[in-house]
C-alpha positions as CSV (number, residue, x, y, z in Angstrom):
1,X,92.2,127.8,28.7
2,X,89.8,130.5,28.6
3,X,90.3,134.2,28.8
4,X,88.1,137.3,29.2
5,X,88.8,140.6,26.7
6,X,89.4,143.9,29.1
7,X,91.2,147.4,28.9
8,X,94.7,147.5,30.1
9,X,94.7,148.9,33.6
10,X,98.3,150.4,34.4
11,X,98.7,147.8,36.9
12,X,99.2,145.3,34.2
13,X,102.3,146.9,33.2
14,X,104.9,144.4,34.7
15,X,102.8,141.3,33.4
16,X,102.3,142.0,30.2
17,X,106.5,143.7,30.1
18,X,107.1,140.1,31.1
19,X,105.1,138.4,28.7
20,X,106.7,140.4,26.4
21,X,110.3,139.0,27.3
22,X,108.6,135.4,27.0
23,X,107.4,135.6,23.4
24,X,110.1,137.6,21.8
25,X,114.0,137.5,21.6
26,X,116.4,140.3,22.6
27,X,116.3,142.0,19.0
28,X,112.6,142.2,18.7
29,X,111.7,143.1,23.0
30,X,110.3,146.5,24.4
31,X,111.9,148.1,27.2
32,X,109.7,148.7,29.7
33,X,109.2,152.3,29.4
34,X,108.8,151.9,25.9
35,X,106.6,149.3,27.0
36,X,104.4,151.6,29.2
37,X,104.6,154.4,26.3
38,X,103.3,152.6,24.0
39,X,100.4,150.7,26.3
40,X,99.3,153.9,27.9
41,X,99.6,156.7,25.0
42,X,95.9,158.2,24.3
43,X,95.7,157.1,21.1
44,X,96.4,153.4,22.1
45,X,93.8,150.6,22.0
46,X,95.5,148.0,24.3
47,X,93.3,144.9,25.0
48,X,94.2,142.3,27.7
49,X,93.1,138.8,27.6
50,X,93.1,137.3,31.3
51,X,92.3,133.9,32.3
52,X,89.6,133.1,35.5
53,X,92.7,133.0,37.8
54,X,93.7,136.4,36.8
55,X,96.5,135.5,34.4
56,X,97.2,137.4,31.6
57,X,97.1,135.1,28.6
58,X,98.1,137.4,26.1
59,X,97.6,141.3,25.1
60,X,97.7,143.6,21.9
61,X,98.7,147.3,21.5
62,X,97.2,149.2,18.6
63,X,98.1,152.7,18.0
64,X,95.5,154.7,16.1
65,X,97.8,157.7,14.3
66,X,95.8,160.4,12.8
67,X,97.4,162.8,9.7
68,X,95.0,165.2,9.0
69,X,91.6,163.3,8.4
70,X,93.0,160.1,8.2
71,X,93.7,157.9,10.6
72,X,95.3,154.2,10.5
73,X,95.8,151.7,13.0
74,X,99.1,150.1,13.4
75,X,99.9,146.7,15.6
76,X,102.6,147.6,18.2
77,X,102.8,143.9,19.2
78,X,100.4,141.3,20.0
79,X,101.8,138.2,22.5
80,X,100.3,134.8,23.6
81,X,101.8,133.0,26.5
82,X,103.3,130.4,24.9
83,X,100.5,127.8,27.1
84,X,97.7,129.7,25.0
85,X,98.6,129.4,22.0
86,X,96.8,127.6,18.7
87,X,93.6,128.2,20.6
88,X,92.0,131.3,18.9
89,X,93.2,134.1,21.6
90,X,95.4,135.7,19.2
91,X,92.9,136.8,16.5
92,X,90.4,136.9,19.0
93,X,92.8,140.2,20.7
94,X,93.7,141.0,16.4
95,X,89.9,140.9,15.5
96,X,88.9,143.2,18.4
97,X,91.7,145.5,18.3
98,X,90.8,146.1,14.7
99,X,86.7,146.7,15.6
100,X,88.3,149.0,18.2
101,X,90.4,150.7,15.7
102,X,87.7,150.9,12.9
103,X,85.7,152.6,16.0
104,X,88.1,155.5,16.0
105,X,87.9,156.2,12.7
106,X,90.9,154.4,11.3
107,X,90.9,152.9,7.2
108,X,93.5,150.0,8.0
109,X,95.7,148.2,10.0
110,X,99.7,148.3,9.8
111,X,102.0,145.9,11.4
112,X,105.4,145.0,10.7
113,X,106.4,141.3,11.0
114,X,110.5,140.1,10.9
115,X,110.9,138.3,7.9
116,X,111.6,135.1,9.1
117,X,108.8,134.6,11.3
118,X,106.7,132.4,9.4
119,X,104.3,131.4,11.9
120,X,103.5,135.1,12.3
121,X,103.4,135.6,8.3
122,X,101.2,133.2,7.9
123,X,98.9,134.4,11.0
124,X,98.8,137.8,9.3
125,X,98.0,136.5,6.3
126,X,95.0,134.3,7.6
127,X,93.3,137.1,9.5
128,X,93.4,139.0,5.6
129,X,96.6,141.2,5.5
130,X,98.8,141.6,2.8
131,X,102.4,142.4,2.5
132,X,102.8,145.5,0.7
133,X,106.5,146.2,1.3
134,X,109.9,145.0,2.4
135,X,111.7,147.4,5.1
136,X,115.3,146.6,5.1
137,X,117.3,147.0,8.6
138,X,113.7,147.5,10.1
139,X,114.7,146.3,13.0
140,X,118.0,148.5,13.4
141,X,120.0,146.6,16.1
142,X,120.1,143.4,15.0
143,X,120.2,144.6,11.2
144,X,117.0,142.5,10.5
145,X,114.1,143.1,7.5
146,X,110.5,143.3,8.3
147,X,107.7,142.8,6.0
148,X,105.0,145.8,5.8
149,X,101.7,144.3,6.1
150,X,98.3,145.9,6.0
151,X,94.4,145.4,6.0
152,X,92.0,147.5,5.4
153,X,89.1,147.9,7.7
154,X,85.2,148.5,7.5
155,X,84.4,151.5,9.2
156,X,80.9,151.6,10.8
């Protein structure tokens, strides 16, 4: 299945809230609003991938935070329709999200990852990040770890 690369339009909200709800259990899910925060904050790169038919296929939302002169990018979440998946979309969205990212000035990428997600470790650690930290209780209702990874980035 092939998918196009576009800029989230706020009328992709519910889609990608339920996509969301698809590739994620309760502990690790976005409320909507959170959802829409996050997607639609100014400082947000937040790519869509959609299919000929108009599906969305899978999305990423990158925050680029700025302290002082710095700035780094840090990976909100990034879901695949579970029909996509093992075809590339996923660091196809991850590769362009970080160009996007290096583009507005940030030095790396962020992203936490629960710690027993292995299929997500090991994604991270193909597209060249590396854990730097455990965060115990990262994910506070549930109780559950993340690992801390990161990448840095070649700014143009």
């Amino acid at each position: 299945m092939e998918a196009e690369l576009r800029g989230y339009l706020k009328r992709d909200l519910d889609a990608i809230y339920r996509l969301d709800q698809l590739c994620f259990s309760n502990e690790f899910r976005f409320g909507r609003e959170s959802m829409r925060a996050f997607a639609e904050a100014d400082d947000a790169v937040t790519l869509i991938a959609e299919t000929e038919g108009g599906e969305i296929a899978g999305f990423v939302i990158v925050q680029v935070e700025r302290r002082g002169d710095i700035a780094r990018g840090y990976v909100v979440t990034l879901d695949v329709a579970e029909k996509c998946r093992r075809r590339g979309l996923a660091q196809t969205l991850l590769h362009e999200a970080e160009n996007r990212a290096a583009a507005a000035g940030a030095l790396w990428m962020e992203l936490h990852v629960f710690t027993g997600n292995e299929g997500a470790i090991r994604f991270y650690e193909r597209s060249g990040y590396a854990r730097t930290e455990l965060k115990r209780r990262f994910y506070g209702g549930a109780g559950l770890d993340a690992f801390v990874y990161r990448k840095e980035l070649e700014v143009s």
